[in-house]
N, C-alpha and C positions, 0 to 999 in steps of 0.2 A: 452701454452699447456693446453689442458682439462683436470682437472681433477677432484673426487670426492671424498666425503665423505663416508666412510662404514664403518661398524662394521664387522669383520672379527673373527669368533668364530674357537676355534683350539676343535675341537670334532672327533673323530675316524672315525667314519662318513660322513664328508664330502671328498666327491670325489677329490682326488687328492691333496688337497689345506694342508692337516697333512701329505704330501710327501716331503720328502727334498730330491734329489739327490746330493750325495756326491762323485757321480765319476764323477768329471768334467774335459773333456780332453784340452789338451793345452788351450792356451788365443787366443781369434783374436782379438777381440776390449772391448773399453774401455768405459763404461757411466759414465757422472760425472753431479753433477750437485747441489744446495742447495736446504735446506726444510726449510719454514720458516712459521709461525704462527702472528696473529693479535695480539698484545698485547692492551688490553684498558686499560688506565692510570686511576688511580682517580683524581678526583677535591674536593679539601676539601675547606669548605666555612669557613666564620669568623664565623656562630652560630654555628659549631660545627658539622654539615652536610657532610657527604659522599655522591659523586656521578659517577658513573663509566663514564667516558670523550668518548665517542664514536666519539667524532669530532679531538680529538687527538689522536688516532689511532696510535698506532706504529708496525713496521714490525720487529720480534724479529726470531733471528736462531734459529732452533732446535737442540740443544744440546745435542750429544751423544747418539741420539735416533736411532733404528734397522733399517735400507733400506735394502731393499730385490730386487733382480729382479725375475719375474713371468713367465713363459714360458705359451702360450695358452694351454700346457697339466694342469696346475698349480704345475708344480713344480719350486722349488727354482735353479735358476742359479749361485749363486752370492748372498753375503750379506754381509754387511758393516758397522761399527759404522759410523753416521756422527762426526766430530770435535768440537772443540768450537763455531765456526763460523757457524756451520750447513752444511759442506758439505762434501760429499761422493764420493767415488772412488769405482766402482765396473767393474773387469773384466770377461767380457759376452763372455761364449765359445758357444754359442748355437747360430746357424742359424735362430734359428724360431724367430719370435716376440717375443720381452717381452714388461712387464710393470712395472714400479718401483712401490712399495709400502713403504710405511714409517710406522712405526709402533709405536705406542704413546708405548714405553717402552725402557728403558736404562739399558745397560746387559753389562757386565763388568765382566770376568773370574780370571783376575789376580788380584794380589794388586796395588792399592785399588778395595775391589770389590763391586759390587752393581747387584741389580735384581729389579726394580719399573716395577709398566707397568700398565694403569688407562685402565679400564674396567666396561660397563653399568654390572650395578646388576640389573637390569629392564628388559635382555631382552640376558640370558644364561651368562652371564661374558664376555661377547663378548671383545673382545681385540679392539679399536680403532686405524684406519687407515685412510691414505690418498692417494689416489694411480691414475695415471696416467692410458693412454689406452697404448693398443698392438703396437707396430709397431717395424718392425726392425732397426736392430744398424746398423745406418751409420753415414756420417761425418755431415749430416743434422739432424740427433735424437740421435747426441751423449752426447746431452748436455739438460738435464731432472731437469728442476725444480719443488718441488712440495710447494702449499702455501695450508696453513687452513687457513679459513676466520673464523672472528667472527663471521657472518651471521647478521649481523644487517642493517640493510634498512632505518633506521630516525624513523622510528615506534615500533619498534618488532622487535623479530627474525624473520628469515623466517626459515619452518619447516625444519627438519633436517640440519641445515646449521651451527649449531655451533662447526664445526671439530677445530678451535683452541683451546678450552677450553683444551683439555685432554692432548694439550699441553704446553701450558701457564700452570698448574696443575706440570708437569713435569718440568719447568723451575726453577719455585721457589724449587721444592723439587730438583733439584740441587744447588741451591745455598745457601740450608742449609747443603745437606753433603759438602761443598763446605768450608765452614765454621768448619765443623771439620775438613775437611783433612789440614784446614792450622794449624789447633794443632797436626792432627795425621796421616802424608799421606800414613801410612800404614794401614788405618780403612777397615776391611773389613764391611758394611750391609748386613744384613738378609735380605732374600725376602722383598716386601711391593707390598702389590696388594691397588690399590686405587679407589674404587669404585665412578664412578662419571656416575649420569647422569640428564636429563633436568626434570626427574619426581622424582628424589632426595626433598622433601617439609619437613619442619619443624612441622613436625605430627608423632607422634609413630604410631605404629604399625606392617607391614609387611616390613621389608628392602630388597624382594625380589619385593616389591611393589613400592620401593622407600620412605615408613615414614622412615625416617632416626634418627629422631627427631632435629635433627641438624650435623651440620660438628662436627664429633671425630675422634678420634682415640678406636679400637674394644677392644686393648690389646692384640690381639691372628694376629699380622701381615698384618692390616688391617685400612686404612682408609676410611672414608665415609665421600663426599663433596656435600656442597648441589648444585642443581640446580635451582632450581623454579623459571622461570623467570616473574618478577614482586612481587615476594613474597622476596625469599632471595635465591642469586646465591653467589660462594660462591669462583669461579675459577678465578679469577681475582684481588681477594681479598689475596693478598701476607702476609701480615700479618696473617690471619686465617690459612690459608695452612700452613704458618711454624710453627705457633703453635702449631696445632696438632700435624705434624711430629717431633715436640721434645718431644711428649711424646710417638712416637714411638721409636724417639732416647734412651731415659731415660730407656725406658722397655728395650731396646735391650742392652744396653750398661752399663748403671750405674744402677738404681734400684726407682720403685714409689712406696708409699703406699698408694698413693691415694684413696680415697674411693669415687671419681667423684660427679657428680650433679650440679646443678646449681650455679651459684656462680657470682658474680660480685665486681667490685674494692669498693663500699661502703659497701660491709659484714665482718660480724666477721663470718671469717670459720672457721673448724677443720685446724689444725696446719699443714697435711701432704696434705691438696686443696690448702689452700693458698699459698704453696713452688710451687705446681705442675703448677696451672694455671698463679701467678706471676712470674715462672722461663717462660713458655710459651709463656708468653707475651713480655718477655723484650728478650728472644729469637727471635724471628719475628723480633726486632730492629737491632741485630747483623746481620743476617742468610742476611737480604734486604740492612744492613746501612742506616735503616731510622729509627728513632722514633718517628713516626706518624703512631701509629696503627689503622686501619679502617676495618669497615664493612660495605659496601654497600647490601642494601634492597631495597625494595617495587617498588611503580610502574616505571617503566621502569630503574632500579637500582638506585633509584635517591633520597632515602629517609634514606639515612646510617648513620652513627658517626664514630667519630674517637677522640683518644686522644693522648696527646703528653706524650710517655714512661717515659719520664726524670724530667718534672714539674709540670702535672695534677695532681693536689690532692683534696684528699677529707676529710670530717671530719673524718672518720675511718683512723688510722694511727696504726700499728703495725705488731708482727709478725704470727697473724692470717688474718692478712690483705694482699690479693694479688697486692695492688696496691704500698703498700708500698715494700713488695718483690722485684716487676720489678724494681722498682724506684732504691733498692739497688743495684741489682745485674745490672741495665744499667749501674749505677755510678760508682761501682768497673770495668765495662767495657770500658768507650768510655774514652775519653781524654780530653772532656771540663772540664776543671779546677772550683771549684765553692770553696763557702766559707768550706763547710764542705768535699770536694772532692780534693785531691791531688794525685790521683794516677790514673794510668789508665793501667790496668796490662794487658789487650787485653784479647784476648779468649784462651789463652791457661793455665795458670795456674785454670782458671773455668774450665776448661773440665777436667784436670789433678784430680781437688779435687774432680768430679763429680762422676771418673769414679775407681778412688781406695778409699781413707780414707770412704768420703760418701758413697761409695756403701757397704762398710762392718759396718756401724755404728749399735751400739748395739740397737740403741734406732728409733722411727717409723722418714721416712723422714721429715723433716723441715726446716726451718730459720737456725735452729741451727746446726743440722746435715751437711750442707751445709759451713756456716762461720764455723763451729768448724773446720769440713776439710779444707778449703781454708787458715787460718790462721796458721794450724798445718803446714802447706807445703808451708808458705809462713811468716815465722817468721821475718822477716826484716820488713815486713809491718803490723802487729797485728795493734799497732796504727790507720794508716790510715784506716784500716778496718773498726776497730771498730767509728772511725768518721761516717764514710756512715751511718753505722749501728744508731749509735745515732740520725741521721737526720730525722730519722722518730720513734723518743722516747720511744727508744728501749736500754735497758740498756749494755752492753760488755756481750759480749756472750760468756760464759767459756767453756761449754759442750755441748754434743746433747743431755741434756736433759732438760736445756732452764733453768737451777739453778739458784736463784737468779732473779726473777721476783718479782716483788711489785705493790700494788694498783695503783700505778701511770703509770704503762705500762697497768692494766688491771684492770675492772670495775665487771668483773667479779668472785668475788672473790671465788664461789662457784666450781671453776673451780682449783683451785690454792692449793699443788703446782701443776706443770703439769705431774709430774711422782711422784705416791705414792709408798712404797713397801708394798708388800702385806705381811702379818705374819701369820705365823702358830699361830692357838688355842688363837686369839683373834678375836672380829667382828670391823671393822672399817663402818663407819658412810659415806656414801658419797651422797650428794644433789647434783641436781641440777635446774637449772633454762633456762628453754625451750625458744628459739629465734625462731621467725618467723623470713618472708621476711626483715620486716621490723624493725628487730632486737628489737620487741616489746615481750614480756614476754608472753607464752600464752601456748595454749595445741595444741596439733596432729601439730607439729613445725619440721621446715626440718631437715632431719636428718645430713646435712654435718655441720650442724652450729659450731663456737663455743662455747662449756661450756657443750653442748652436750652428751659427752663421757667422762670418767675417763680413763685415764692408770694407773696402777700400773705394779712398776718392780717386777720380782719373781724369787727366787734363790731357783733351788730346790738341795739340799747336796746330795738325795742320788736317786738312781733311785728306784721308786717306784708305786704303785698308789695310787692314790690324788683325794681329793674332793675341789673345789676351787665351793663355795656356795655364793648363793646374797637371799636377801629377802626383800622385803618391809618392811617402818621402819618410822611409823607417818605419812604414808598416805593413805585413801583405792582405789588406782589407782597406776599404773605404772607394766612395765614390764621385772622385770631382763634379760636383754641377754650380754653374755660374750663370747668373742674369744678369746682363748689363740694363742702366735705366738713364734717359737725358734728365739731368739734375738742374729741371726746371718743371714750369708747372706746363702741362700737366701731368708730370712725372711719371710718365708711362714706361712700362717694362718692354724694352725694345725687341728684346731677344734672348732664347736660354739656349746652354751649350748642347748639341746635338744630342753627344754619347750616352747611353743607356748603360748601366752593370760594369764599364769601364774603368779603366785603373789609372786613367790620363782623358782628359777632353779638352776642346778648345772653342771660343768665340770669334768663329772666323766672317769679319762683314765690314762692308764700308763705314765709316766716322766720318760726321762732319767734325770742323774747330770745333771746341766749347769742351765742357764739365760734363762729366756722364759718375755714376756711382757704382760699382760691380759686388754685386754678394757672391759669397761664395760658400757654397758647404757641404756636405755629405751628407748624399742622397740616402743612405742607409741607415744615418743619424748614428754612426760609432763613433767609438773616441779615439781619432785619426789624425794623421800629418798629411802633409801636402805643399808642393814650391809651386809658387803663382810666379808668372810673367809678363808682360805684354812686349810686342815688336811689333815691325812695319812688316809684311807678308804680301801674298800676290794671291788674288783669287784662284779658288781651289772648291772641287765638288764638295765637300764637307762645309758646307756654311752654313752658320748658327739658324737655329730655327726661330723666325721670327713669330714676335707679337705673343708670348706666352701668357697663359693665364694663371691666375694667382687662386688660392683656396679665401672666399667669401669672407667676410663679418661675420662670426656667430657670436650666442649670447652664450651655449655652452655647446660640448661634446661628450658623448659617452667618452668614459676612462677607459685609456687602451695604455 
């Protein structure tokens, strides 16, 4: 059967095609038939090389995804989830012609429910389909197969030809909720629209343009994957895709406080990147059951990496390190037994701790936020836990607020402890010491590093309003900024301090009673001093600017 490639945009406007008729009289006949898409496999090399196998080709079913039949007025006859295996039952009351359409989106009303559906942001949101021609239902066209092609030739794409991708896109992101419904098969998901298209490139700027800057997740119900073929695609790559979508999981389900940016398994990050992009990663192990994470790139997708989840290591080892995270958290997962690994608790007591203790913890997500929950809810095994944990020398983890840290887990000691309290009507002293890429000491240094930021906790007795002050303190550079956050869930960032370029700023705003956590650090990311305060104060035109917003989830960033 012929069929084609289209983008199918649902706009008020088009004639007939945003029509659905829903009086449909009796049944006369019956279309059946499968939708199936190209899968390309990878080929991982011995140096360490990703390359997408276009000579190993596989034909994979489409999954749960919308079929429709099309009448030549364009309205809807009939429509149909396809099954596990990819295929569909649809009964056709209309005499006239139709034509099946498949629709790259999986809709699911009851429990479990789900709504995905990958759509060009290049070119109206256009919803992705694959759709047959006209002819009428008889015993010769009762049986309608539809395929997406990779569109690959031995060369190249050919233009428009890559109607698999937005399916293969939608395979894997089932077989991550796929992976929680075996913890929780009452999970209902949120929307997830998933922007995918071939002008998606590895460049900021206009995401209506397709700079995308790379495959993430938006934070506000939204992924973005790349395309660019020859540069970095990004739909075939299982591991990236389920990445992302657990931290669409995480936002939707349990809680991140990620403060995104670039980041890679040889950095010392902030404590609350390291959990996010190491839990992301050793996710993509579970969600596929493989731990061989890969990214294929460059010319004709042939120029990638990949690393093994469970024994690639590097010289950075702890729990600001996302290599050592994944390491942890696959080890508490799979079942190969090793010297420091005796337990294999599967995915369900991880989700259990992800999605209660952890999601209400007082203190910002982490290492420790994480094991502190898994261990509370799993007291038979503190022990073995704490082995994993040790393996990448990292001391037994008591609380989420990582207590009992020593030089020997961390080098940086300007950084330490990890949570100070802040005191009324005294000034406290806090330095630090600015990391570049290359974890080298320097000035204008990235801002997700760790050593980075201070937290202090704050307990305010009585509701009132408060000055919570920073000022430079033996150096003439550096630039106080502080966000207060209520240290509960849903642990929203209340407010950041006004001043811009300033050598002194303040958090001037009403408190209720209760726990709130305050970061603090330099906005210019140099390696600076500064005395913190907090006092009782009287409203004044300079109040903190409420409600600020934080930089995204990414899965990378260009090196700056």
């Amino acid at each position: 059967m012929f069929y084609r490639f289209v983008c199918y945009c649902f706009v008020v406007f088009f004639v007939a095609g945003c029509v659905e008729n829903n009086l449909i009289p009796a049944v006369k006949d019956k279309v059946s038939g499968k939708v199936t898409y190209d899968k390309v496999p990878v080929s991982l090399n011995s140096d360490s090389s990703a390359k997408l196998d276009y000579i190993n080709t596989e034909v994979f079913p489409c999954k749960h995804i919308l079929v429709k039949a099309i009448n030549t007025k364009g309205e809807v006859v009939a429509s149909s989830p396809t099954d596990k295996n990819g295929y569909y039952e649809l009964n056709i009351s209309s005499s006239d012609d139709v034509k099946i359409r498949a629709y790259a989106q999986m809709q699911k009303s009851d429990t479990p429910s789900w709504d995905v559906k990958v759509v060009d942001n290049v070119n109206q949101n256009s919803l992705y389909v694959i759709e047959g021609e006209y002819a009428k239902v008889t015993k010769q066209t009762a049986t309608r197969n539809l395929h997406a092609s990779s569109g690959w030739n031995k060369t190249g794409y050919l233009k428009n030809g890559r109607s698999s991708a937005p399916f293969a896109i939608l395979d894997t992101i089932y077989l991550s909720m796929d992976k929680i419904l075996s913890a929780d098969d009452k999970a209902q998901f949120p929307p997830l629209v998933i922007n995918w298209s071939t002008s998606n490139v590895a460049s900021g700027g206009d995401k209506e343009l397709g700079q995308i800057v790379t495959s993430n997740y938006d934070g506000d119900g939204g992924l973005w994957i790349l395309g660019d073929e020859n540069g970095d695609t990004d739909e075939f790559d299982d591991h990236i895709i389920a990445h992302e979508w657990r931290h669409y999981f995480e936002d939707k389900f349990s809680r991140s406080d990620s403060i995104g940016g670039s980041h890679a398994t040889t950095d010392h990050l902030d404590i609350r990147v390291a959990l996010g992009e190491g839990w992301g990663n050793a996710f993509s192990g579970m969600a596929t059951n493989n731990p061989y994470y890969y990214d294929t790139s460059g010319a004709k997708q042939s120029t990638g990496w990949y690393m093994n989840l469970e024994t690639d290591k590097s010289s950075v080892r702890g729990y600001y390190n996302e290599g050592s995270v994944q390491r942890i958290l696959y080890d508490l997962y799979d079942d190969k037994k090793e010297t420091h690994d005796n337990i294999a608790l599967g995915f369900k007591p991880i989700y259990e701790a992800m999605i209660d203790k952890e999601k209400n913890a007082p203190a910002f997500t982490s290492l420790f936020t994480f094991i502190d929950a898994l261990k509370s809810q799993n007291q038979d095994k503190k022990t073995q836990i704490d082995s994993i944990v040790s393996s990448e020398g990292i001391a037994p983890i008591i609380d989420v607020y990582g207590t009992g840290r020593d030089a020997k887990e961390n080098d940086r000691l300007n950084n330490m402890p990890l949570y100070r309290t802040l005191n009324f009507g005294s000034w406290q002293k806090v330095c630090y010491q600015s990391y570049d890429n290359n974890d080298n000491i320097g000035f204008m240094s990235r801002y997700n590093k760790f050593g980075n930021r201070t937290f202090f906790k704050l307990n305010i007795p009585k509701t009132d309003f408060y000055s919570i002050k920073a000022k430079q303190n033996g150096t003439t550079y550096g630039d106080p900024d502080m966000i207060i956050y209520k240290a509960e869930y849903p642990f929203e960032a209340l407010a950041l301090s006004p001043s811009e370029g300033a050598t002194a700023d303040a958090l001037d705003m009403d408190l209720a009673q209760g726990d709130y956590l305050v970061e603090l650090y330099d906005a210019t990311y140099n390696s600076s001093c500064f005395l913190v305060t907090i006092e009782k104060s009287v409203p004044n035109k300079m109040k903190a600017n409420m409600k600020p917003t934080q930089p995204r989830v990414l899965k990378k960033m260009p090196q700056y």
